[in-house]
C-alpha positions in Angstrom: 157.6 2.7 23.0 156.3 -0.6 21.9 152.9 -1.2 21.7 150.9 -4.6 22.0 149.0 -5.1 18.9 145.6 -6.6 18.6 145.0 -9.2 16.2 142.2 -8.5 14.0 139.3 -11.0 13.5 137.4 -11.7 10.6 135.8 -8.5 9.1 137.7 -6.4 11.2 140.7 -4.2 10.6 144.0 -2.8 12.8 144.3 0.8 13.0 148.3 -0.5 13.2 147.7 -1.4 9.1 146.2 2.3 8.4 148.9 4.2 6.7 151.1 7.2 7.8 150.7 10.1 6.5 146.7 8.9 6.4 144.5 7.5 3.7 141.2 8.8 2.7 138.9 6.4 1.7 135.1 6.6 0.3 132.5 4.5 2.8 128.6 4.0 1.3 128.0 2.8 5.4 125.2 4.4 7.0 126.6 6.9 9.1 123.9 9.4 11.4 125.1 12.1 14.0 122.0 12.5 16.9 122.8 15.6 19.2 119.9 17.8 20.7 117.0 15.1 20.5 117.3 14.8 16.8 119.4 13.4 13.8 121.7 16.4 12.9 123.2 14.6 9.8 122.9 10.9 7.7 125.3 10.3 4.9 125.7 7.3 3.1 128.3 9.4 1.3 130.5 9.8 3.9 134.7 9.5 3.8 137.0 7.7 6.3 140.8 8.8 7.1 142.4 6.6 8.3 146.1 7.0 9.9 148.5 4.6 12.0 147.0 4.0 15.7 143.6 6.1 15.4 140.4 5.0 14.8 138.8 6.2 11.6 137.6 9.8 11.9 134.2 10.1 9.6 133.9 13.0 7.0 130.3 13.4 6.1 129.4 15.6 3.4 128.2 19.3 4.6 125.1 18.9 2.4 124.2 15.5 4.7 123.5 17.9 8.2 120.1 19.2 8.6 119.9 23.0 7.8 121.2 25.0 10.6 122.5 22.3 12.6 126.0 23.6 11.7 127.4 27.2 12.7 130.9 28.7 11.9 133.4 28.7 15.4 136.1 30.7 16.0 139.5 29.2 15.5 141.9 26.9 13.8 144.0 24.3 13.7 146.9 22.6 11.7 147.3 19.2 11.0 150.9 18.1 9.5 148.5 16.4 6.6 145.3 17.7 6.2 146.3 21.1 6.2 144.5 24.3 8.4 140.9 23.2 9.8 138.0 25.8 10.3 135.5 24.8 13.0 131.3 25.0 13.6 129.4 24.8 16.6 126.6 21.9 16.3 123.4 22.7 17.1 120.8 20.6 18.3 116.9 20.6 17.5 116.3 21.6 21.1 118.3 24.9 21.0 121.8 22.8 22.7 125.1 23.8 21.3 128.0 21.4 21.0 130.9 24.1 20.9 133.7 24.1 18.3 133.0 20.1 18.5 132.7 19.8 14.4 135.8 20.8 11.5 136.7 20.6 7.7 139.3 21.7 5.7 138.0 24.4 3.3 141.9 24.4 1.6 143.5 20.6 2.2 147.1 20.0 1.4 147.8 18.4 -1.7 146.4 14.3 -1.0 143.5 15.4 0.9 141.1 17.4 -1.8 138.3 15.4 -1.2 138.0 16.5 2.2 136.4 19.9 0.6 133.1 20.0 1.6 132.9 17.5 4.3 132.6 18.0 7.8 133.8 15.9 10.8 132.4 15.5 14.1 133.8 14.7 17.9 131.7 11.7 18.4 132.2 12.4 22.4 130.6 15.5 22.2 127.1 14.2 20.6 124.3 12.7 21.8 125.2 9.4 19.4 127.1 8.7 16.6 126.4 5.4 14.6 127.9 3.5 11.6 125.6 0.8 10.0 123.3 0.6 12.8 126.1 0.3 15.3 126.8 2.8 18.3 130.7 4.5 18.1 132.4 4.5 20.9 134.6 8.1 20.5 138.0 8.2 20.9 139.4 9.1 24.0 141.5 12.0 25.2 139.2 14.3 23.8 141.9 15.4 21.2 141.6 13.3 18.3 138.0 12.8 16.8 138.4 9.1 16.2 134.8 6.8 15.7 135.3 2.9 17.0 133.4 0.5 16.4 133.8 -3.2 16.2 134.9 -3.0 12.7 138.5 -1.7 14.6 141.0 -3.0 16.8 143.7 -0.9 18.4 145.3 0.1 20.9 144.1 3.2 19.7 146.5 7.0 20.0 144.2 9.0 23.0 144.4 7.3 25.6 146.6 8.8 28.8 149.8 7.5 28.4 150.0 7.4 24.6 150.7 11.1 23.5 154.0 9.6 22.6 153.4 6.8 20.4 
């Protein structure tokens, strides 16, 4: 299938440039996570993969979310990459639970070490997500953990009707 491409403006970059297998790349952007009336985490430390047609999926460090805000979830999956992930439940300062809706890879395939220790999160399933002060628009389909901003330009892998791309 081809896909129409969007040109990238200045300052902005096209998830059609991101590499496959994906990169992982350090960011010093301000990255927060609200769920349950509060900030559950705020890294300026965070790490961004980035692979052909996703947005960037943000790895914050584990030590950057506020003491019990993250709780070990039953389950796994594989990525071909990244290796087996382990999920948490987020919990929010008001008692909320987003279920299964954070992951990291406590034993990455070879390329992806420094994911050890860092934690993503579904940006759909929180209250916010921001980067730099901006609100992230989650990737769709509810599959894929992608954060969007207007740093990106796709088309962007979630979507219904682009499982096959």
């Amino acid at each position: 299938m081809t896909v129409a491409r969007e040109v990238p403006g200045p300052g902005q970059e096209s998830v059609w440039d991101y590499p496959r297998p994906p990169r992982v790349e350090v960011s010093d952007e301000v990255v927060q996570i609200r769920f349950g009336g509060g900030v559950v985490a705020r890294s300026t430390r965070s790490l961004r993969v980035l692979e052909t047609s996703h947005p960037p999926t943000y790895y914050v460090p584990e030590a950057d979310f506020a003491p019990g805000t993250l709780r070990p979830a039953q389950g796994s999956t594989r990525c071909e990459f990244k290796g087996d992930a382990a999920y948490f439940d987020v919990v929010g300062a008001d008692g909320s639970v987003a279920r299964s809706a954070a992951w990291t890879y406590p034993s990455p395939m070879p390329g992806f070490e420094a994911l050890v220790g860092h934690v993503a999160v579904m940006p759909g399933a929180m209250d916010e997500c921001r980067v730099d002060d901006e609100v992230v628009t989650p990737q769709q389909g509810g599959f894929y953990g992608g954060w969007i901003t207007s740093r990106v330009v796709g088309p962007f892998k979630g979507a219904p009707g682009t499982w096959g791309w």
